[in-house]
C-alpha positions as a Markdown table, in Angstrom:
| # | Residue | x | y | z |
|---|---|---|---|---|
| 1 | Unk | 12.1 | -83.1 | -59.6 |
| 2 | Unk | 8.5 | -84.3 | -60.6 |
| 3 | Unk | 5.3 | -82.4 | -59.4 |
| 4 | Unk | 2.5 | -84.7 | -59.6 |
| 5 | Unk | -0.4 | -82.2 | -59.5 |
| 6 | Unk | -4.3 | -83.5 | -59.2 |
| 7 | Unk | -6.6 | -81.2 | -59.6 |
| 8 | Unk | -9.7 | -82.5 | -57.2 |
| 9 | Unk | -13.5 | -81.2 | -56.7 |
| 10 | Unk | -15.3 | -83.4 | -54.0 |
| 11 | Unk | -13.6 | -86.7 | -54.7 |
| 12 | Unk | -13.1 | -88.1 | -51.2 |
| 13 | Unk | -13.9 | -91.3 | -52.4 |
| 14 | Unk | -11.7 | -91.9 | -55.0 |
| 15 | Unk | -8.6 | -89.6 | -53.8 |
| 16 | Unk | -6.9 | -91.9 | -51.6 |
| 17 | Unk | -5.8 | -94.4 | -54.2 |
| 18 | Unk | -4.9 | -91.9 | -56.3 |
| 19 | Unk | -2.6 | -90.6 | -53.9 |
| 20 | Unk | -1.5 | -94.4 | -53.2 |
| 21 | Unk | -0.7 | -94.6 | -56.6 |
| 22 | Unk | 1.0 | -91.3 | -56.9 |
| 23 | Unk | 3.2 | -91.9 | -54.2 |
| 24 | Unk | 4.2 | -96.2 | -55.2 |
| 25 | Unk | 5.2 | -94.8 | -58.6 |
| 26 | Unk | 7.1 | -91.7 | -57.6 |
| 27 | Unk | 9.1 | -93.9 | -54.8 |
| 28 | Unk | 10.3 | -96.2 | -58.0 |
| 29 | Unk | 11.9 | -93.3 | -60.3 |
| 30 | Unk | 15.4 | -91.9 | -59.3 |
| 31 | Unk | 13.9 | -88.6 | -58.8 |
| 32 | Unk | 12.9 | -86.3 | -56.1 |
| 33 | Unk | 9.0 | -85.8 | -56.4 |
| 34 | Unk | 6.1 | -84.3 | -54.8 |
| 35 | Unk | 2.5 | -84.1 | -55.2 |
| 36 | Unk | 0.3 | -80.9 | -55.3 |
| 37 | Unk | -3.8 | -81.4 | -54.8 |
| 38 | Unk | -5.5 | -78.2 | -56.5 |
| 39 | Unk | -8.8 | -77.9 | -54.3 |
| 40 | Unk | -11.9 | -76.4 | -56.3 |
| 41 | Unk | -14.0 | -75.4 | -53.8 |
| 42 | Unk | -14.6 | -79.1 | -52.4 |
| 43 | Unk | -17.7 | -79.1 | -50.0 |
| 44 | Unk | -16.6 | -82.7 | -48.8 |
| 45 | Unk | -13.4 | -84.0 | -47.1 |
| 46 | Unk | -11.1 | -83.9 | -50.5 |
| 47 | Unk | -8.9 | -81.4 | -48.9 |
| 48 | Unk | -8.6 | -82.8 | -45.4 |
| 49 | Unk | -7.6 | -86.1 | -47.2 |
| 50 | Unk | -5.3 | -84.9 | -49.4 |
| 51 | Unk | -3.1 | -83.3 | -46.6 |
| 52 | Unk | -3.7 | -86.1 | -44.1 |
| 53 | Unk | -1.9 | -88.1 | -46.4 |
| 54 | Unk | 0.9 | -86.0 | -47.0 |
| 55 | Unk | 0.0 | -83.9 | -50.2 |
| 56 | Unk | 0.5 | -80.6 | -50.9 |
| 57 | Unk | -3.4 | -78.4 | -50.6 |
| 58 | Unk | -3.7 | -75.4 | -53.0 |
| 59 | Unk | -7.6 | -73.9 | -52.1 |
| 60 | Unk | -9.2 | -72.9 | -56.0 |
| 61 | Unk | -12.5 | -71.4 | -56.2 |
| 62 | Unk | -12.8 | -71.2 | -60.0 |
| 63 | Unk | -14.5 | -74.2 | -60.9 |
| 64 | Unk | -13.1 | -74.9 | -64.0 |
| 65 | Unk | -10.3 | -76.9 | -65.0 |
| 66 | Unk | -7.5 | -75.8 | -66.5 |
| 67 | Unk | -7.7 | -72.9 | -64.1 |
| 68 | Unk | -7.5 | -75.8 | -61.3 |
| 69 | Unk | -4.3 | -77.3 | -63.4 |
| 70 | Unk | -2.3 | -74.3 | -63.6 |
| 71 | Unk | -3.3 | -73.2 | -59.9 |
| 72 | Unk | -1.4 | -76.6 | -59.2 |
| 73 | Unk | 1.3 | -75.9 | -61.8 |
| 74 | Unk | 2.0 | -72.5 | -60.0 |
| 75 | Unk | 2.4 | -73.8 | -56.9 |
| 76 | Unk | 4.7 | -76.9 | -57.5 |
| 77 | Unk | 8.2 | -76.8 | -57.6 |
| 78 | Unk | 9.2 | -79.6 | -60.3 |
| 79 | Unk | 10.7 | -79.2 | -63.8 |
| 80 | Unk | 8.2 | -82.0 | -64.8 |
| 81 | Unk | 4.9 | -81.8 | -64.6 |
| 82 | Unk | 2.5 | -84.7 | -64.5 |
| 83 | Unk | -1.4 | -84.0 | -64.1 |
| 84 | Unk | -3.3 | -86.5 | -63.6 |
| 85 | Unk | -7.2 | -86.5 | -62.4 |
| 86 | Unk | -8.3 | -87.1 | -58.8 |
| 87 | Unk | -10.1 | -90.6 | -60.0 |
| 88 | Unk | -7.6 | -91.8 | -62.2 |
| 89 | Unk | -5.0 | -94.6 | -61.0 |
| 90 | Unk | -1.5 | -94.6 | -62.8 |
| 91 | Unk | 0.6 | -97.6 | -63.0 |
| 92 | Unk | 4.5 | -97.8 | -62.2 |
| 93 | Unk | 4.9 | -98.2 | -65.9 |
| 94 | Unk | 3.1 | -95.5 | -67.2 |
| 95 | Unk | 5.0 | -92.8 | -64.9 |
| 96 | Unk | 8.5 | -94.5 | -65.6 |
| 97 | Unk | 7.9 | -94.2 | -68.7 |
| 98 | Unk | 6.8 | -90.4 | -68.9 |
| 99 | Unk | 9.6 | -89.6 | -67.3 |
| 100 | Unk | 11.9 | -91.4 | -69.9 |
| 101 | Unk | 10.0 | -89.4 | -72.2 |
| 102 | Unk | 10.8 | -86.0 | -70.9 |
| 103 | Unk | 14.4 | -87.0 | -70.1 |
| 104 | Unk | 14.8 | -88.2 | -73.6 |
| 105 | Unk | 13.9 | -84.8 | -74.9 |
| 106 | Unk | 10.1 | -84.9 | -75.5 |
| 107 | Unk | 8.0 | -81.5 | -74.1 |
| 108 | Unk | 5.4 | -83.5 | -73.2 |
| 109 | Unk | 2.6 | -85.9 | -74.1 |
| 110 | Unk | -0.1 | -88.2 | -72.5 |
| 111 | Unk | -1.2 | -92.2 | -72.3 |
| 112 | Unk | -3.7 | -94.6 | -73.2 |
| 113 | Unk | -6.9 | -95.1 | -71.0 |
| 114 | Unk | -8.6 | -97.4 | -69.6 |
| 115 | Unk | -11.9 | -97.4 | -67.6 |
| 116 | Unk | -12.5 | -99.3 | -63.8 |
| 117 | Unk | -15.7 | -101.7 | -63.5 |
| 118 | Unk | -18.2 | -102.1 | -65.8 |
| 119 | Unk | -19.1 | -99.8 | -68.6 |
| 120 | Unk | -21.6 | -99.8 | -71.2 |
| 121 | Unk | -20.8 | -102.1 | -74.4 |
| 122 | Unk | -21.3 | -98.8 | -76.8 |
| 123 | Unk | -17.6 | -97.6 | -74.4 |
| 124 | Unk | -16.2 | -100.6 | -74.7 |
| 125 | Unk | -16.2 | -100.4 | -78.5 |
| 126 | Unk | -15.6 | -96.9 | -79.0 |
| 127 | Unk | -12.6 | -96.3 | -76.2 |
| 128 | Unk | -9.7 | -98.6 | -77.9 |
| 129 | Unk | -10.7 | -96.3 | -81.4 |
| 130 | Unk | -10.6 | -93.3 | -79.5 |
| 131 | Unk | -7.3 | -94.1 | -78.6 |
| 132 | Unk | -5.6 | -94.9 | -81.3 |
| 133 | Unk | -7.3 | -91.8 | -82.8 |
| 134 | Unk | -5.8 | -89.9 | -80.1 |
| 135 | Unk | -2.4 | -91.2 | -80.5 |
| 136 | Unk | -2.7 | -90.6 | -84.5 |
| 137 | Unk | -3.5 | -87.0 | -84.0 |
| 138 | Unk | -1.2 | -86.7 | -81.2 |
| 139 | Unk | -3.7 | -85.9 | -78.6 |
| 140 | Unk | -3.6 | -85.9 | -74.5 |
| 141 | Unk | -6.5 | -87.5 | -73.0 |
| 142 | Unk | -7.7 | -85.5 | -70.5 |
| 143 | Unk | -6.9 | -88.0 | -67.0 |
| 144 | Unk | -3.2 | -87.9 | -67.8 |
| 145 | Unk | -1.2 | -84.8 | -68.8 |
| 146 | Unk | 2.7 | -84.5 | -69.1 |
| 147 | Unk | 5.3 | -81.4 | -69.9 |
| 148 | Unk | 8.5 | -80.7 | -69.0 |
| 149 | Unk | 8.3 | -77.0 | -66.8 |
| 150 | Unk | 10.0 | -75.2 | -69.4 |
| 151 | Unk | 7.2 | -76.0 | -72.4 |
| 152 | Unk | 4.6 | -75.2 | -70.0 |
| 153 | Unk | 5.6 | -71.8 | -69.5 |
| 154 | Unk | 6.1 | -71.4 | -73.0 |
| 155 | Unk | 2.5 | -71.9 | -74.0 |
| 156 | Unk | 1.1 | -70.4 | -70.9 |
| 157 | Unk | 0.0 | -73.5 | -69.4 |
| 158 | Unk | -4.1 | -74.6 | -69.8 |
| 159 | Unk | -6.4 | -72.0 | -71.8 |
| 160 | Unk | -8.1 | -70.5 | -69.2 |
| 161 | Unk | -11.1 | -69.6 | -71.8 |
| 162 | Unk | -12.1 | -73.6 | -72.0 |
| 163 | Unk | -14.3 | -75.1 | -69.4 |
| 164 | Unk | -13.6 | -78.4 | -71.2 |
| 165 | Unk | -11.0 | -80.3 | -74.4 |
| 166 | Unk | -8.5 | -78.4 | -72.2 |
| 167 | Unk | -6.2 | -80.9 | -73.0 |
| 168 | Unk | -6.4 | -81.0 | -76.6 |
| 169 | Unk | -5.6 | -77.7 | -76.7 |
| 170 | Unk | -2.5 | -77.9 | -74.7 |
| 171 | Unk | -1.6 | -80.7 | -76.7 |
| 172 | Unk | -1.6 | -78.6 | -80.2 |
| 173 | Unk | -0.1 | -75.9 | -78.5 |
| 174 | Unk | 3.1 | -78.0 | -76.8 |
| 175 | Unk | 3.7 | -79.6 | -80.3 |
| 176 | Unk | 4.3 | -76.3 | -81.5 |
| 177 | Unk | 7.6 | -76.6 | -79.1 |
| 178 | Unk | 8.9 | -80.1 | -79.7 |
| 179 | Unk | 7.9 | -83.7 | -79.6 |
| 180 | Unk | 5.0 | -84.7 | -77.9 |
| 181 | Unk | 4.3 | -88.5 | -77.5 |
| 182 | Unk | 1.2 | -90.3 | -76.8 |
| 183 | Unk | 2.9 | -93.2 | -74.4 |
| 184 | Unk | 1.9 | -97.3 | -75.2 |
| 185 | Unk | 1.5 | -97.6 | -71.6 |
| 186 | Unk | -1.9 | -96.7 | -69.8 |
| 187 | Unk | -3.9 | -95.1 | -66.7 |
| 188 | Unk | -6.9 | -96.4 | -65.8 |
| 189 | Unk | -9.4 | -94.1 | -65.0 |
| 190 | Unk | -13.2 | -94.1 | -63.2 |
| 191 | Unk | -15.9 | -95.1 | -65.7 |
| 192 | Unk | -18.7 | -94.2 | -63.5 |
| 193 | Unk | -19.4 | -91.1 | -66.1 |
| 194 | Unk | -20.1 | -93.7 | -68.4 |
| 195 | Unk | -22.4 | -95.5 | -66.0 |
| 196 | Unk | -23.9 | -92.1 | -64.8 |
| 197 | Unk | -25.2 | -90.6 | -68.1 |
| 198 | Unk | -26.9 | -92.6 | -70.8 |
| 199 | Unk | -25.7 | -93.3 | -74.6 |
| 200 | Unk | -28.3 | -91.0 | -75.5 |
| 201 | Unk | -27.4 | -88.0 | -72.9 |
| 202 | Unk | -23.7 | -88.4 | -74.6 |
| 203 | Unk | -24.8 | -88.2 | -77.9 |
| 204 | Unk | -26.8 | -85.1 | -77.4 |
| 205 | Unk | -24.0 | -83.4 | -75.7 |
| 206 | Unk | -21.2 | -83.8 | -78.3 |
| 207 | Unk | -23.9 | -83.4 | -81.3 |
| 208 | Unk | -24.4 | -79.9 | -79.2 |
| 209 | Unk | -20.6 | -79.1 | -79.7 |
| 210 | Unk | -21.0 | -79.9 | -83.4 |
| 211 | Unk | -23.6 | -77.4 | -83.9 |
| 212 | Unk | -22.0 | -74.4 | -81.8 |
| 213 | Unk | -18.3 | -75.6 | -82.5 |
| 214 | Unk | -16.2 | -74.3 | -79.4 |
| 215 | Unk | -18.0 | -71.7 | -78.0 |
| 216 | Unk | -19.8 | -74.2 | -75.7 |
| 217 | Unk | -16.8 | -75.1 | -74.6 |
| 218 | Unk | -16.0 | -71.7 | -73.2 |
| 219 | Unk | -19.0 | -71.6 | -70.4 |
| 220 | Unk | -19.8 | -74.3 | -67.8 |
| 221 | Unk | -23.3 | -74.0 | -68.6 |
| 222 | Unk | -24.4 | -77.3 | -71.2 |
| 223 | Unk | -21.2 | -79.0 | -69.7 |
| 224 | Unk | -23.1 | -81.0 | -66.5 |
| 225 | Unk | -21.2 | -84.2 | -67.4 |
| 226 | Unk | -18.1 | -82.6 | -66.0 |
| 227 | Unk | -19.3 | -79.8 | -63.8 |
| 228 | Unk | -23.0 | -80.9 | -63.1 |
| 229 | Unk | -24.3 | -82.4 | -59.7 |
| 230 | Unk | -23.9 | -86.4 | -60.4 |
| 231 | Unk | -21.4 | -87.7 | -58.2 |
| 232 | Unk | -22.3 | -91.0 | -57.0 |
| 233 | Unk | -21.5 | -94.3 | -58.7 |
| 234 | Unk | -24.2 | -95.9 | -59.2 |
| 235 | Unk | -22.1 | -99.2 | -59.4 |
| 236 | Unk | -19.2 | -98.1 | -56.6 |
| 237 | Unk | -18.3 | -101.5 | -56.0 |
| 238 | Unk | -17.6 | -102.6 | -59.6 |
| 239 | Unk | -14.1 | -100.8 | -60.2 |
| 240 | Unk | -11.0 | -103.2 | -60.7 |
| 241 | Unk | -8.4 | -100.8 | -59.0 |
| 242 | Unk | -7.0 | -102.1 | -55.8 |
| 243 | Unk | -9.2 | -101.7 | -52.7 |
| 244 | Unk | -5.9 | -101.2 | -50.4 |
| 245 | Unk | -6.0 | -97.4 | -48.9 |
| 246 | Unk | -3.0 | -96.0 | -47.9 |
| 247 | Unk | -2.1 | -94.7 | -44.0 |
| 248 | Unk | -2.1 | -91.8 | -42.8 |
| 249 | Unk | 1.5 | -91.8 | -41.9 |
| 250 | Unk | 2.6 | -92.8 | -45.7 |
| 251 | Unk | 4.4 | -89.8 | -47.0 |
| 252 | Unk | 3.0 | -88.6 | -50.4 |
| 253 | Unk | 5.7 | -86.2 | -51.1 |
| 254 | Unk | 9.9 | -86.5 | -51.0 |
């Protein structure tokens, strides 16, 4: 069976096509699936969402990500794993073909990205390099996680230590166990990060983690871009994903 487990922290806006997504994808595969919301500490209607439209709700209170993840992981029931983020919309493609991937004998891998709406030109030109760097090095973006059950206990799921690069880590550590593929195929993910912090305010934060090397990555503090208070798009009617909202009586999970 295939968990899909999104890890959400107020994302009421975005959660429903997520879910919609979720759901189209996992009806197309020959498998039995289900999909797990990990809760952390939502102050907005994530949670009621999420189980109105037939999810599985785990409550977190650790802020932090890869705690979030393998809260999720813990409480699914599949021997493949998919994590994506609760703003991130996956295609048909994407999860047929992750599944082919783990079927085939791979212990896991991750996708290419693309960003909804407009984003600024500086992401337009760096996002196609950083994903063919990704893919080169054999990297996970961070939206769009797979592993087979049995790799994930192996390494012990996400390093609970890192409050961000989460993903890179479990990346290195799964392709200690087998192959790990970096899929053609592509989610598409919000860009309002892009449109919510300035070229400049990016710069400064990764030319932080050059000078302190991974310790920063180890405390929330310094890491507002992920876990800091700006929520709202300031363009929320520029994303390209599909405005249709599923029912409540669609069943997310089989």
């Amino acid at each position: 069976m295939i968990s899909f487990i999104v890890p959400a922290y107020n994302e009421e806006k975005l959660i429903a096509r997520t879910l919609f997504a979720l759901n189209e994808a996992g009806k197309r595969i020959d498998e039995g699936y289900e999909i797990v919301v990990a809760d952390d500490a939502s102050t907005d209607r994530t949670a009621d969402l999420a189980s109105t439209l037939g999810a599985r709700v785990v409550s977190v209170t650790r802020r932090q990500i890869a705690a979030t993840r393998n809260a999720g992981a813990r409480a699914s029931s599949g021997d493949k794993l998919i994590f994506v983020d609760a703003d991130t919309v996956v295609s048909n493609e994407v999860v047929r073909a992750a599944v082919e991937a783990m079927n085939g004998g791979a212990v896991g891998g991750g996708s290419a990205v693309t960003f909804d709406g407009r984003v600024p030109r500086y992401a337009e030109i760096i996002n196609p390099a950083l994903v063919r760097l990704f893919r080169a090095l054999g990297f996970a973006c961070g939206c769009f996680v797979f592993c087979t059950r049995e790799a994930f206990d192996k390494v012990g799921g996400f390093d609970e230590e890192l409050f961000a690069s989460e993903e890179i880590s479990i990346s290195r550590a799964l392709k200690r166990f087998g192959k790990f593929i970096v899929l053609r195929e592509s989610v598409t993910t919000s860009g309002r990060k892009l449109r919510m912090y300035s070229g400049k305010e990016f710069l400064c934060l990764f030319g932080r983690f050059a000078l302190s090397g991974t310790k920063r990555l180890k405390r929330r503090d310094g890491l507002e871009v992920w876990y800091g208070g700006r929520r709202d798009d300031p363009e929320p009617g520029s994303n390209s994903f599909s405005q249709r909202q599923p029912s409540p009586e669609i069943e997310l999970s089989v």
